[in-house]
Biopython code that builds the backbone (N, CA, C, O; Angstrom):
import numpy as np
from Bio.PDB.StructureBuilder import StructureBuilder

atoms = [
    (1, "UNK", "N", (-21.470, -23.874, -12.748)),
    (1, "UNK", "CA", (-20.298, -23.057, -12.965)),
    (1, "UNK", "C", (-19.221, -23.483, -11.969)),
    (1, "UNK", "O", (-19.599, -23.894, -10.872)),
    (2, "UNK", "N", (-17.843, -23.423, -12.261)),
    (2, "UNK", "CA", (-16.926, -23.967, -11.513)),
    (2, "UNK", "C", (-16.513, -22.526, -10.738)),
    (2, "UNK", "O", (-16.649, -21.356, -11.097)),
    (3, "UNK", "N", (-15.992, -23.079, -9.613)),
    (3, "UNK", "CA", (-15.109, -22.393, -8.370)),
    (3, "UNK", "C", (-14.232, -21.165, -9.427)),
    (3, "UNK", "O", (-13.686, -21.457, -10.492)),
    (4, "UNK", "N", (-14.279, -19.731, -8.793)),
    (4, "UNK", "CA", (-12.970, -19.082, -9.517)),
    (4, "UNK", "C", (-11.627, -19.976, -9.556)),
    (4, "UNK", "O", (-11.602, -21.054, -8.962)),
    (5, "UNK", "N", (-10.931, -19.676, -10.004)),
    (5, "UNK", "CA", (-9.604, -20.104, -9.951)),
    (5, "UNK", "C", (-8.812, -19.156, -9.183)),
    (5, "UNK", "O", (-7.784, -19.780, -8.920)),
    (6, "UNK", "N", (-8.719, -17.924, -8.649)),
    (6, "UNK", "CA", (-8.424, -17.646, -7.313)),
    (6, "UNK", "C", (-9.017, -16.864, -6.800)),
    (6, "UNK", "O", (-10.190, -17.046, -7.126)),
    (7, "UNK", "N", (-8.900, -15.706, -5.883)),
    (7, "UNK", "CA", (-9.631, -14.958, -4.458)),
    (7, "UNK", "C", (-10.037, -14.100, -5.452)),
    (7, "UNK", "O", (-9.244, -13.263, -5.882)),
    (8, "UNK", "N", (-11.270, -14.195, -5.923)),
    (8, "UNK", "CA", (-12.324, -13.408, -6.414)),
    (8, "UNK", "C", (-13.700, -14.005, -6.334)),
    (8, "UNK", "O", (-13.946, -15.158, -5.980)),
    (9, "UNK", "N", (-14.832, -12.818, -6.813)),
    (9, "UNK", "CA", (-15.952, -13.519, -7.030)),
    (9, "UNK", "C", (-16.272, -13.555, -8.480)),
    (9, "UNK", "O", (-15.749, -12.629, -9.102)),
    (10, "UNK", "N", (-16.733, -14.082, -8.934)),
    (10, "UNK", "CA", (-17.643, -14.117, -10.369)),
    (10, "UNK", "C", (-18.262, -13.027, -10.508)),
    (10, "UNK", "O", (-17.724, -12.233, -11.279)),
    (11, "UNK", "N", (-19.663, -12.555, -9.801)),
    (11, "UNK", "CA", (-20.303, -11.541, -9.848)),
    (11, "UNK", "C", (-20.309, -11.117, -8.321)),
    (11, "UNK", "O", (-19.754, -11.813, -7.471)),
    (12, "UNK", "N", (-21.059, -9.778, -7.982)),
    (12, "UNK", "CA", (-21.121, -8.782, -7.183)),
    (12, "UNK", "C", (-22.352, -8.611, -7.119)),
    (12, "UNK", "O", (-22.827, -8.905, -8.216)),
    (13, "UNK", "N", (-23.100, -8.303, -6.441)),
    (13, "UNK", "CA", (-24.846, -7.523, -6.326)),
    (13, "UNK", "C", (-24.381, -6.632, -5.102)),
    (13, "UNK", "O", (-23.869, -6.903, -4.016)),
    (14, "UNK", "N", (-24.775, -5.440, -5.731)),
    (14, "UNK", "CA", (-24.946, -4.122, -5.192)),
    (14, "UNK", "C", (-26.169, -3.619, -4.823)),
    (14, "UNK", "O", (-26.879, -3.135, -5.704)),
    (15, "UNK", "N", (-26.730, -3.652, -3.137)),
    (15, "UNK", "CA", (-27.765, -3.079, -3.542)),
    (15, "UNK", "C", (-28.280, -1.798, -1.891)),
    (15, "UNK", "O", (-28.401, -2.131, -0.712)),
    (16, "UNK", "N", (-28.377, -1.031, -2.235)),
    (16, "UNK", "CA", (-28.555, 0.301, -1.560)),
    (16, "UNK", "C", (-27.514, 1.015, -1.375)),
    (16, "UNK", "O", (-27.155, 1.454, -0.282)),
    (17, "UNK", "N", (-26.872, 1.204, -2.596)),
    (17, "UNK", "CA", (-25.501, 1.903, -2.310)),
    (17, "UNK", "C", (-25.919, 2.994, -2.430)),
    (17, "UNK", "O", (-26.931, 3.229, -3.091)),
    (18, "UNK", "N", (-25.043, 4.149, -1.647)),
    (18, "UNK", "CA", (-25.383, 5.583, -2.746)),
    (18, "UNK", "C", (-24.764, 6.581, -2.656)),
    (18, "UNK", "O", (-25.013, 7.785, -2.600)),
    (19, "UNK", "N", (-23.624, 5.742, -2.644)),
    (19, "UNK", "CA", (-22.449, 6.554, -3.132)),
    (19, "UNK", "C", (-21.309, 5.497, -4.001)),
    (19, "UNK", "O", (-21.004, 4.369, -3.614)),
    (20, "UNK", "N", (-20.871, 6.054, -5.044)),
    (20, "UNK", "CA", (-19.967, 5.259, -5.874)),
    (20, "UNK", "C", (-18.360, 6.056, -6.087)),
    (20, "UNK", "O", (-18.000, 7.232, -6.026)),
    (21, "UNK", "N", (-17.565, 4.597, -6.397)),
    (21, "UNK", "CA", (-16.049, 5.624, -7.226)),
    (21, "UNK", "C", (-15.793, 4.633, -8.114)),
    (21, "UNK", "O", (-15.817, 3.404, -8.058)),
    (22, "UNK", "N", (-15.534, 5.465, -8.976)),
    (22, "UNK", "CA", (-14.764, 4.635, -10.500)),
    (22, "UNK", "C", (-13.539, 5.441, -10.486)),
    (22, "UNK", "O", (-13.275, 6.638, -10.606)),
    (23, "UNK", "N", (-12.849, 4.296, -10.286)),
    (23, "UNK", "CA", (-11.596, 5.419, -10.569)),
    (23, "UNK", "C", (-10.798, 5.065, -12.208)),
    (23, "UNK", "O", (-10.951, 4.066, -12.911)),
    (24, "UNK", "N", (-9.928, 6.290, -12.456)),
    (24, "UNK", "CA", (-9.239, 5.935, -14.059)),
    (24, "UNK", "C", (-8.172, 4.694, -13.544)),
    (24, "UNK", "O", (-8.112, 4.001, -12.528)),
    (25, "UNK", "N", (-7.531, 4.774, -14.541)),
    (25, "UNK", "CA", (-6.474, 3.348, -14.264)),
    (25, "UNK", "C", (-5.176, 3.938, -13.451)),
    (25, "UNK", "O", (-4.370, 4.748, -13.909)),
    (26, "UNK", "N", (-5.148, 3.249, -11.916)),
    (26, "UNK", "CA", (-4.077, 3.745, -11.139)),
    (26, "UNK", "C", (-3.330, 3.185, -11.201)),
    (26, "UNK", "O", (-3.220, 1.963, -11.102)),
    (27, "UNK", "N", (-2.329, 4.297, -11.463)),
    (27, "UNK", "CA", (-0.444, 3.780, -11.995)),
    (27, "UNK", "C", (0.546, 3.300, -10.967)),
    (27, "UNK", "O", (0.098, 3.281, -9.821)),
    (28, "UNK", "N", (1.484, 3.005, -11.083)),
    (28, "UNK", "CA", (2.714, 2.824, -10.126)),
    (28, "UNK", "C", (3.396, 3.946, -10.295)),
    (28, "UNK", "O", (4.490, 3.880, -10.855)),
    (29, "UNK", "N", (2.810, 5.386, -9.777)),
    (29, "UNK", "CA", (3.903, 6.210, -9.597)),
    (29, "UNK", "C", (3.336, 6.522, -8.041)),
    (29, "UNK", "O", (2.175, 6.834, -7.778)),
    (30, "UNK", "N", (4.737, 6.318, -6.808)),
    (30, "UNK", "CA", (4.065, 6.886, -5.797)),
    (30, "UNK", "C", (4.000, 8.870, -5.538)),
    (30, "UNK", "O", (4.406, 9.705, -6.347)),
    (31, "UNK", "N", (3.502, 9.080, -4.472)),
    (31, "UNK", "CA", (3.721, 10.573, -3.786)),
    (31, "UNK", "C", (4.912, 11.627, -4.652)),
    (31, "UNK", "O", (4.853, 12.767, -5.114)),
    (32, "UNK", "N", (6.016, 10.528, -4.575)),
    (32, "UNK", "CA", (6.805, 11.604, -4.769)),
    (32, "UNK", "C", (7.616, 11.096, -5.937)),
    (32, "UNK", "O", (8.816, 10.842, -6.039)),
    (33, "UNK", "N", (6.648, 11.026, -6.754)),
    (33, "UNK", "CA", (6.808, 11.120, -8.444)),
    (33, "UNK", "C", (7.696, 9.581, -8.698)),
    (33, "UNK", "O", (7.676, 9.280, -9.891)),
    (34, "UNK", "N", (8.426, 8.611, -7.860)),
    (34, "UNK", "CA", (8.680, 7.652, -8.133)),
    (34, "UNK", "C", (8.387, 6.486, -8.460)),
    (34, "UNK", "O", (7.625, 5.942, -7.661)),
    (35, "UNK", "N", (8.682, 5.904, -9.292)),
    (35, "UNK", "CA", (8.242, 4.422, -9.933)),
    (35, "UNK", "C", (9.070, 2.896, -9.348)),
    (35, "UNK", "O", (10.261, 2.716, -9.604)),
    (36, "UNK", "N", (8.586, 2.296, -8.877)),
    (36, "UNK", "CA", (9.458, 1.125, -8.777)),
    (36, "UNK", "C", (9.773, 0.532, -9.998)),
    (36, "UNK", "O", (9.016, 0.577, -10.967)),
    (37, "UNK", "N", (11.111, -0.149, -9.993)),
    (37, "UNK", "CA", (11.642, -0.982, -11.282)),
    (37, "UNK", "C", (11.250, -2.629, -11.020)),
    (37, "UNK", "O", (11.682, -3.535, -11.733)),
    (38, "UNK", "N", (10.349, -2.821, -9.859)),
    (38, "UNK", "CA", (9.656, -4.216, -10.130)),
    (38, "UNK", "C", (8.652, -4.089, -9.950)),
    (38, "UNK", "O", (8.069, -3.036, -9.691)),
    (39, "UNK", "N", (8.154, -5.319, -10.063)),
    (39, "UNK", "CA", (6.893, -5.592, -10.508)),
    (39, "UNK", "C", (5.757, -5.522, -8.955)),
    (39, "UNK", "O", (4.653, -5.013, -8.764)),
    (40, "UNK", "N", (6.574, -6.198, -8.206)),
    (40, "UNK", "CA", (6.011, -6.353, -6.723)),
    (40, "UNK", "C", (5.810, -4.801, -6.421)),
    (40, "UNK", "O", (4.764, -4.195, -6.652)),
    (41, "UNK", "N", (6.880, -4.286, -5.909)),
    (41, "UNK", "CA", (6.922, -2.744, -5.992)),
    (41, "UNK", "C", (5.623, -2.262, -6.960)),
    (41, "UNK", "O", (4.513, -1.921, -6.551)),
    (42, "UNK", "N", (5.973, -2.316, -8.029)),
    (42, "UNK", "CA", (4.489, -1.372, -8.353)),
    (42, "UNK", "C", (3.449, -1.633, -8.234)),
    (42, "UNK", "O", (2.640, -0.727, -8.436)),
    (43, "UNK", "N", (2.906, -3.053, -7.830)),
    (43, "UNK", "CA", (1.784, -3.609, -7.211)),
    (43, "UNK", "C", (1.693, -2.761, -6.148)),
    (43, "UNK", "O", (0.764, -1.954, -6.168)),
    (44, "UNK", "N", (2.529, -2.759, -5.121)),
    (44, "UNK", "CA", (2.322, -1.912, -3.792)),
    (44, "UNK", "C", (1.590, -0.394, -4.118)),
    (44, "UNK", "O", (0.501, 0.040, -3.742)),
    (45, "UNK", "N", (2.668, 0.238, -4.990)),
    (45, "UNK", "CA", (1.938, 1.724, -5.546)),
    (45, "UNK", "C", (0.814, 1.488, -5.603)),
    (45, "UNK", "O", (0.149, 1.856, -4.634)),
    (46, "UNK", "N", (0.427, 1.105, -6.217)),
    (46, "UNK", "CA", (-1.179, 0.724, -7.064)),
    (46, "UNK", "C", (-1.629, 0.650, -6.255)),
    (46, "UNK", "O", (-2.478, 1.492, -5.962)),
    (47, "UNK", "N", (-1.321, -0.432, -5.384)),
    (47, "UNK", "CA", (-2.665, -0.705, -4.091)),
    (47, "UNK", "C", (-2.666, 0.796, -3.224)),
    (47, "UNK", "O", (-3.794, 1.287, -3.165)),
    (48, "UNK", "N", (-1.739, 1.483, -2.642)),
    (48, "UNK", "CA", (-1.335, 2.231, -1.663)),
    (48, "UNK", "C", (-2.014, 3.296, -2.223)),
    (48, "UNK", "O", (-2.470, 4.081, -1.392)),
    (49, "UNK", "N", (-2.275, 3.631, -3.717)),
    (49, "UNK", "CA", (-2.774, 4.761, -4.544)),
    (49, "UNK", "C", (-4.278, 4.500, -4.323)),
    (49, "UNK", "O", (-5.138, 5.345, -4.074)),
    (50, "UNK", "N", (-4.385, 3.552, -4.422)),
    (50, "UNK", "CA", (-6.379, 3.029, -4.634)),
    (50, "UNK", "C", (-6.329, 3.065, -3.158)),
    (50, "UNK", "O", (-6.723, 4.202, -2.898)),
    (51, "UNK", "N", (-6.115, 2.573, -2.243)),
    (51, "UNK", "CA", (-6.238, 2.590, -0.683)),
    (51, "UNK", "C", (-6.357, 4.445, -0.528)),
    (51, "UNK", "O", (-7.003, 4.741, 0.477)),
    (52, "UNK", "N", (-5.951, 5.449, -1.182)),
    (52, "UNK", "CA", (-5.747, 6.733, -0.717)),
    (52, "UNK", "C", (-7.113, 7.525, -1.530)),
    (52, "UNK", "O", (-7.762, 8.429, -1.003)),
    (53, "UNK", "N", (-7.355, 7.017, -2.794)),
    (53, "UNK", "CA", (-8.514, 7.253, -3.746)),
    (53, "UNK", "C", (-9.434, 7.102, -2.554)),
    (53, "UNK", "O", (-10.124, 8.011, -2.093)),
    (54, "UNK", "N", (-9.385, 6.105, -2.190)),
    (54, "UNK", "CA", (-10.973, 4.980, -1.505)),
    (54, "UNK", "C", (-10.963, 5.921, 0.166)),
    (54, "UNK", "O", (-11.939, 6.309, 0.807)),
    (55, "UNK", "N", (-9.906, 6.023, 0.399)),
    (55, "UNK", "CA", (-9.918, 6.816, 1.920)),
    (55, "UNK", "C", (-10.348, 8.464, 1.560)),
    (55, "UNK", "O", (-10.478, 9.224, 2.519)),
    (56, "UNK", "N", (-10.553, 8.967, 0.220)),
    (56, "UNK", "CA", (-10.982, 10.367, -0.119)),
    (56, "UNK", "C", (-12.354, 10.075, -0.025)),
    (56, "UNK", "O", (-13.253, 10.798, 0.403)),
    (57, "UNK", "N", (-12.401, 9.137, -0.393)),
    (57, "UNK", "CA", (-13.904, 9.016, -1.012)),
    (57, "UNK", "C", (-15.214, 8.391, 0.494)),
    (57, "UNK", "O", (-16.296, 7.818, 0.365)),
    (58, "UNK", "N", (-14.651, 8.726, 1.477)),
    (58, "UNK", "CA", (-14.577, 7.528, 2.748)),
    (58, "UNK", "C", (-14.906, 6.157, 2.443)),
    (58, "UNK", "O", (-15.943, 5.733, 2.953)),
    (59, "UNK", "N", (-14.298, 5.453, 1.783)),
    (59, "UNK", "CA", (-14.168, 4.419, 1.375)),
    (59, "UNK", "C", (-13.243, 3.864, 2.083)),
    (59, "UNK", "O", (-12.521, 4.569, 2.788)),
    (60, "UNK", "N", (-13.040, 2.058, 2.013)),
    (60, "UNK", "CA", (-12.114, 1.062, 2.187)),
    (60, "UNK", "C", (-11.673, 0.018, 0.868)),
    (60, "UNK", "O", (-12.197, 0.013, -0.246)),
    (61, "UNK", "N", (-10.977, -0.523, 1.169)),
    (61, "UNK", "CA", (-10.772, -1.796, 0.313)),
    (61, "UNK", "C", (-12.300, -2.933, 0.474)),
    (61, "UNK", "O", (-12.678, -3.601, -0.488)),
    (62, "UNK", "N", (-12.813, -2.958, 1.451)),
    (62, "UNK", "CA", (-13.952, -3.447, 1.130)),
    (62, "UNK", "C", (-14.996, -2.810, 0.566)),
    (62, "UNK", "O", (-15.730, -3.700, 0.136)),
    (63, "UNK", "N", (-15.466, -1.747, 0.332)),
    (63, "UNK", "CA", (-16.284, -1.126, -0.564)),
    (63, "UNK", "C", (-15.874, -1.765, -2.090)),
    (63, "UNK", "O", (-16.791, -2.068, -2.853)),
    (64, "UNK", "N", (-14.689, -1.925, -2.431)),
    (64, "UNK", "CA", (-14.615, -2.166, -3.986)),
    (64, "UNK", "C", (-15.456, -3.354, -4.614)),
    (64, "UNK", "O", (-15.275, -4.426, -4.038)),
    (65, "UNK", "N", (-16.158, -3.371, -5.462)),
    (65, "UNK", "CA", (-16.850, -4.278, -5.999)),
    (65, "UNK", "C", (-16.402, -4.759, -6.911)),
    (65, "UNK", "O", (-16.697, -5.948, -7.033)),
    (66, "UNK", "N", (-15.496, -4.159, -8.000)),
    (66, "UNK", "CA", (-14.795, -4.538, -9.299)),
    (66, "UNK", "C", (-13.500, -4.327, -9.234)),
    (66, "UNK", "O", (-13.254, -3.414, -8.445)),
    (67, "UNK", "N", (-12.557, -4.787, -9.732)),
    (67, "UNK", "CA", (-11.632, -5.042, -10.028)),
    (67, "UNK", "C", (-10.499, -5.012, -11.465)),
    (67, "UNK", "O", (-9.954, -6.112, -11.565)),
    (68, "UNK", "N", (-10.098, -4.139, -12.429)),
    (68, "UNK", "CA", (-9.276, -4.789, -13.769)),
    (68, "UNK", "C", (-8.020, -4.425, -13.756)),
    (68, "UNK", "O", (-7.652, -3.250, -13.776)),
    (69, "UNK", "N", (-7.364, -5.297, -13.725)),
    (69, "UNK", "CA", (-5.856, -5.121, -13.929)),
    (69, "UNK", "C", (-5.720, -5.203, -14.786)),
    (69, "UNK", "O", (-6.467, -5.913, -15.458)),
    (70, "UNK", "N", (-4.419, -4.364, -15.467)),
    (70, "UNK", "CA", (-3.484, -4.595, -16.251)),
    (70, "UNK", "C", (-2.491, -4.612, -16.624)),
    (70, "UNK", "O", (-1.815, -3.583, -16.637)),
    (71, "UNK", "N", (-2.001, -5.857, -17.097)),
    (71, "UNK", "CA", (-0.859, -6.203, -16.833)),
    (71, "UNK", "C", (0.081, -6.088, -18.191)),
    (71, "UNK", "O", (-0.696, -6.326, -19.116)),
    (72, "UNK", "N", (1.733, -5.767, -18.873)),
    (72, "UNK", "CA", (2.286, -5.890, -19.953)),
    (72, "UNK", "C", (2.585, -7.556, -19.583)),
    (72, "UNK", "O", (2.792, -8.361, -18.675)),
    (73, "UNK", "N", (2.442, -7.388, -20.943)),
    (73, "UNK", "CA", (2.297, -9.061, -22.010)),
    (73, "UNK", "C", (4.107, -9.812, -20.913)),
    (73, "UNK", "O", (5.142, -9.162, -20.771)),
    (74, "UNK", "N", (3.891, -11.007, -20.465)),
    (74, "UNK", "CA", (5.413, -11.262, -19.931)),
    (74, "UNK", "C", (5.824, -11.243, -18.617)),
    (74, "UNK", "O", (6.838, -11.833, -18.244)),
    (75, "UNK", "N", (4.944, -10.459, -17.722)),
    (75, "UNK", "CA", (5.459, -10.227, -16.522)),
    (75, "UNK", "C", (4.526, -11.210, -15.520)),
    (75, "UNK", "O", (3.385, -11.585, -15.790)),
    (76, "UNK", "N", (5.133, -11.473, -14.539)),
    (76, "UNK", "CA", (4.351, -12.284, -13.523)),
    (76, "UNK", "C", (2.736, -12.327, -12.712)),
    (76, "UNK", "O", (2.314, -12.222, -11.560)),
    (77, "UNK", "N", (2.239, -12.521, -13.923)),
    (77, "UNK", "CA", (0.534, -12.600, -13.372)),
    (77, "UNK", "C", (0.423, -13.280, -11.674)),
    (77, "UNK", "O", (-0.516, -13.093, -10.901)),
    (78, "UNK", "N", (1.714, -14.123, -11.400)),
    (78, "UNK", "CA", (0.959, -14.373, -9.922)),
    (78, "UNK", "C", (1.315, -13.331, -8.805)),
    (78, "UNK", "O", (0.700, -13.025, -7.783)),
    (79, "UNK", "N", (2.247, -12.980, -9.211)),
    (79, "UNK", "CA", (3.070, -11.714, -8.385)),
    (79, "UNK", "C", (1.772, -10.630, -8.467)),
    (79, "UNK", "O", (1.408, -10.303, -7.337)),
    (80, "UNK", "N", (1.173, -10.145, -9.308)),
    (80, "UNK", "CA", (0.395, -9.340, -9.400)),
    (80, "UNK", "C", (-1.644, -9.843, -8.760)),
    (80, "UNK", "O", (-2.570, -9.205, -8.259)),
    (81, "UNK", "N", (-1.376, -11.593, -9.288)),
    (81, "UNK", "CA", (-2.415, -11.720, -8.108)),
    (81, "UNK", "C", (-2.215, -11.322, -6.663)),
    (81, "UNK", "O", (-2.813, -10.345, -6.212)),
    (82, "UNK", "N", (-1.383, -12.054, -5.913)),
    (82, "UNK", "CA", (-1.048, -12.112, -4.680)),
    (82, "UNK", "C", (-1.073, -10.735, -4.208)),
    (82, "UNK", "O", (-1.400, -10.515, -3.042)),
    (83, "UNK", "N", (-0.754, -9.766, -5.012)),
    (83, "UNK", "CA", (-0.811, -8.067, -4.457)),
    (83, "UNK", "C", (-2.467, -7.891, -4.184)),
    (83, "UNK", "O", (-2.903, -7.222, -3.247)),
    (84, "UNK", "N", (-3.032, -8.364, -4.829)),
    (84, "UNK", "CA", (-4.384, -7.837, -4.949)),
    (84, "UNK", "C", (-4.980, -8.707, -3.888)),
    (84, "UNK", "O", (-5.993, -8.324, -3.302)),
    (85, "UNK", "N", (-4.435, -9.818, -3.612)),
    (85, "UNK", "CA", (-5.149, -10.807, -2.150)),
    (85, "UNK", "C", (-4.757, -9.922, -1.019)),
    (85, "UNK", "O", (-5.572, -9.447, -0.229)),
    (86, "UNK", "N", (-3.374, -9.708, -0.974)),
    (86, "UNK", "CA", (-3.265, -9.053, 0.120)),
    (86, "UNK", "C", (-3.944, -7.721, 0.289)),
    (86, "UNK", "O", (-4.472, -7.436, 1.364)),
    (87, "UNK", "N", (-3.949, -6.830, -0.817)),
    (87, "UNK", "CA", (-4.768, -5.703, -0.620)),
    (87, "UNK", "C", (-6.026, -6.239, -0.131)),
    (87, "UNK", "O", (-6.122, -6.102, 1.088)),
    (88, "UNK", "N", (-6.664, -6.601, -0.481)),
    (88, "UNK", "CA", (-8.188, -7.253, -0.299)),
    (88, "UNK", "C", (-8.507, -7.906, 1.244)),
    (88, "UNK", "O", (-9.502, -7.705, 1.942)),
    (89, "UNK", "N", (-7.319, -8.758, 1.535)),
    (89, "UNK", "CA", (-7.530, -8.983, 2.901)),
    (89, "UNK", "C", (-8.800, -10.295, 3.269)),
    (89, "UNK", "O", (-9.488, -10.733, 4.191)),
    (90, "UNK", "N", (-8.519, -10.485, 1.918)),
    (90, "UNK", "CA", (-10.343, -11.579, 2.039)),
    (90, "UNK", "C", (-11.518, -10.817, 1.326)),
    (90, "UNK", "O", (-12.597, -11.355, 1.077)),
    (91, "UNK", "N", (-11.303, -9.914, 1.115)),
    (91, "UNK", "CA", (-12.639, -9.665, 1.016)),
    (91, "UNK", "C", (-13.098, -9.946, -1.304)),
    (91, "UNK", "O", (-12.357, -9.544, -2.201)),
    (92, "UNK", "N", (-13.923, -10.406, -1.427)),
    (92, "UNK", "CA", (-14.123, -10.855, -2.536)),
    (92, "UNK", "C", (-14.713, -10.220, -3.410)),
    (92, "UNK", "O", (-15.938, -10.319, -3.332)),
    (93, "UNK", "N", (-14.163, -9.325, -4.583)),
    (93, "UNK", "CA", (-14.746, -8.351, -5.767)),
    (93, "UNK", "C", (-14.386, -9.210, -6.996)),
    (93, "UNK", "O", (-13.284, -9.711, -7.214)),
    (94, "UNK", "N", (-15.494, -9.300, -7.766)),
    (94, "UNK", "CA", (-15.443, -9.482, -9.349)),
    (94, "UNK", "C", (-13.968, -8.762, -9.493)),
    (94, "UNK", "O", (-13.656, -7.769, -8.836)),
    (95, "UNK", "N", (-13.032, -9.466, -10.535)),
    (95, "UNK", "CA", (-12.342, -9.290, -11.133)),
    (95, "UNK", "C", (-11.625, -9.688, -12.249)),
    (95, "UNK", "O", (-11.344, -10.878, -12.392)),
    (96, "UNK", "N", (-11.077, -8.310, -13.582)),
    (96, "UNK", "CA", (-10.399, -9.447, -14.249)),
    (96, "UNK", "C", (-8.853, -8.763, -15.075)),
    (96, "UNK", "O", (-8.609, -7.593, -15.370)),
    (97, "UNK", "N", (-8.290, -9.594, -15.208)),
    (97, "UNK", "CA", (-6.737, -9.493, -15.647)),
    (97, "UNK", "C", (-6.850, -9.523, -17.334)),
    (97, "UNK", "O", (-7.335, -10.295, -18.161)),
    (98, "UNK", "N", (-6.129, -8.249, -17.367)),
    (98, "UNK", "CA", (-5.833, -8.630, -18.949)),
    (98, "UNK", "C", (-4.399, -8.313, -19.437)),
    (98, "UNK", "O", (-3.647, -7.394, -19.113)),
    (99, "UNK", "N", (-4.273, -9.090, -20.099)),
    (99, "UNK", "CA", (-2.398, -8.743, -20.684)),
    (99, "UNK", "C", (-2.492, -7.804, -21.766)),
    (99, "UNK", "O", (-3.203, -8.076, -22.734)),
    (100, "UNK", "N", (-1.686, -6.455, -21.689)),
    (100, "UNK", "CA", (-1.535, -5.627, -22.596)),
    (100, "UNK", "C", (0.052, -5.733, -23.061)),
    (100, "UNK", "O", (0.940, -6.083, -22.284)),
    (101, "UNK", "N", (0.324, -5.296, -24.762)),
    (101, "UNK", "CA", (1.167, -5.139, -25.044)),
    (101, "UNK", "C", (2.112, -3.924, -24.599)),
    (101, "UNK", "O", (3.239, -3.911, -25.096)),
    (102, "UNK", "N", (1.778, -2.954, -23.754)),
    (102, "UNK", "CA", (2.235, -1.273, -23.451)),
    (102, "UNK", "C", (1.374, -0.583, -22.540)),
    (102, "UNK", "O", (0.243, -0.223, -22.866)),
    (103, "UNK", "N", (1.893, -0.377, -21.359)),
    (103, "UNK", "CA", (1.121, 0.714, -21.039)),
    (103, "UNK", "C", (1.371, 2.286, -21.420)),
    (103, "UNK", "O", (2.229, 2.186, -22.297)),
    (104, "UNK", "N", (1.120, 3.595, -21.264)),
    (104, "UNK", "CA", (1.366, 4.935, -21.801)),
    (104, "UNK", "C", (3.066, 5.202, -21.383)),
    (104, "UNK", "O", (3.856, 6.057, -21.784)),
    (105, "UNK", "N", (3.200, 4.257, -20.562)),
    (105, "UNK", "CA", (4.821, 4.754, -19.925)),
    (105, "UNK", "C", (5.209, 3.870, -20.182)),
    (105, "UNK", "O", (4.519, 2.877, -19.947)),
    (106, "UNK", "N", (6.315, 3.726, -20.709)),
    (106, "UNK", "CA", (7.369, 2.476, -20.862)),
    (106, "UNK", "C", (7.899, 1.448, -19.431)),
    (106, "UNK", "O", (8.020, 0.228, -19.317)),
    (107, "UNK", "N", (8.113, 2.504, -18.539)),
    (107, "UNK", "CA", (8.207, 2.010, -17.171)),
    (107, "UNK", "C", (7.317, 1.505, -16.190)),
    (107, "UNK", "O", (7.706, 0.859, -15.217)),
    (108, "UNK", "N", (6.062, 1.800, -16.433)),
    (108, "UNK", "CA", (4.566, 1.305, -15.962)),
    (108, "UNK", "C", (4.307, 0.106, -15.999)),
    (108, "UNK", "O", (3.449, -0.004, -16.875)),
    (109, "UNK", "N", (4.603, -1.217, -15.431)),
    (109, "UNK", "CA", (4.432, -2.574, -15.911)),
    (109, "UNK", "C", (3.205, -2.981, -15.963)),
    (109, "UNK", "O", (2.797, -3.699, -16.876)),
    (110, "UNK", "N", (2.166, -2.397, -14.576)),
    (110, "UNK", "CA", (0.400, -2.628, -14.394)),
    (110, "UNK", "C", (0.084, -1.336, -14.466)),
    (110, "UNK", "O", (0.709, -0.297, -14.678)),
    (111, "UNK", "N", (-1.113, -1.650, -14.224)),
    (111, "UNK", "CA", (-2.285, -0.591, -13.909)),
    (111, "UNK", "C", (-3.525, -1.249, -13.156)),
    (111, "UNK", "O", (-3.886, -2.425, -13.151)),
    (112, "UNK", "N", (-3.997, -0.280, -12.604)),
    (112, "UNK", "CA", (-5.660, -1.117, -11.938)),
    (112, "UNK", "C", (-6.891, 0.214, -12.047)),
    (112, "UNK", "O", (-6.689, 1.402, -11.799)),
    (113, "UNK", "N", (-8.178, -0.429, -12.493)),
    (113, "UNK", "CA", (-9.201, 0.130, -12.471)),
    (113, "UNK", "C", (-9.888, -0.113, -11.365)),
    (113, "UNK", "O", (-9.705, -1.285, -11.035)),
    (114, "UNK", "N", (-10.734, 0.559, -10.496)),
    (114, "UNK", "CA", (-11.466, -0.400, -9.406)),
    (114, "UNK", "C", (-12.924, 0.104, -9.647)),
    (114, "UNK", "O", (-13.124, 0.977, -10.491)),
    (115, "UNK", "N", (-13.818, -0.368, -9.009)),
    (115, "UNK", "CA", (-15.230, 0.203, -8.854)),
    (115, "UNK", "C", (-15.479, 0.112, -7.215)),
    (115, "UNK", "O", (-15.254, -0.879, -6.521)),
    (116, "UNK", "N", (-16.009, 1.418, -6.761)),
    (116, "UNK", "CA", (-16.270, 0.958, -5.202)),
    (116, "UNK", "C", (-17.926, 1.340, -4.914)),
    (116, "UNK", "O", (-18.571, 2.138, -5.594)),
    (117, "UNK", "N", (-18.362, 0.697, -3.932)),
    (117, "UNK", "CA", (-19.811, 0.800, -4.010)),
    (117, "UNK", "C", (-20.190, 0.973, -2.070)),
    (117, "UNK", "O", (-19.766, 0.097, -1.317)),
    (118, "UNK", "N", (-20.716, 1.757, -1.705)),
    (118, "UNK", "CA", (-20.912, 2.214, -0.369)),
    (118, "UNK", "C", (-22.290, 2.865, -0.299)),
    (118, "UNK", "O", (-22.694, 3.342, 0.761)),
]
sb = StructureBuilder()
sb.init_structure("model")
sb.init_model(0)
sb.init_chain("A")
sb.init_seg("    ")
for serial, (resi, resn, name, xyz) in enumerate(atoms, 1):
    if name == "N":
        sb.init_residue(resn, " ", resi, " ")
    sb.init_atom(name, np.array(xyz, "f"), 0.0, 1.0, " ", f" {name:<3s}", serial, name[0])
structure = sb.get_structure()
């Protein structure tokens, strides 16, 4: 099998966890009901939202094991990698990108699902 093509892993093995979070798909709206009108910007939400999920849960960004973005059909898949390297910091979760035609909000450009395992 070849090398990912960027800062992810292929698979994950989980083993003596016992505690988990799945979270639903976190949006780009921050705290105080605002949306950024780019793309970078709502990467930040997203991460800053899952960073606050994962700190309820006493979690980190390294607990996450999975990863799915999603992205509308058009917009800059590397802009939206690079958010997720930096969130991550190095640390390496299965992940995967998919291009959607719409998210529920017209203004919503991504979304992210995560899985965390502790």
């Amino acid at each position: 099998m070849s090398a990912p093509p960027a800062a992810y892993a292929h698979g994950v093995a989980v083993s003596g966890a016992t505690r988990w979070i799945h979270s639903s798909g976190v949006v780009p709206v921050a705290a105080d009901g605002m949306v950024p009108s780019d793309l970078a910007g709502q990467a930040s939400v997203v991460w800053s939202n899952i960073a606050a999920i994962l700190a309820a849960g006493d979690m980190t960004m390294s607990d996450i094991v999975s990863v799915t973005t999603y992205v509308v059909v058009g917009e800059d898949l590397a802009t939206v990698m690079a958010a997720r390297d930096v969130a991550l910091n190095g640390h390496l979760a299965a992940s995967t990108l998919v291009t959607v035609p719409a998210l529920a909000r017209a203004e919503w450009r991504m979304e992210i699902a995560v899985i965390a395992a502790a």
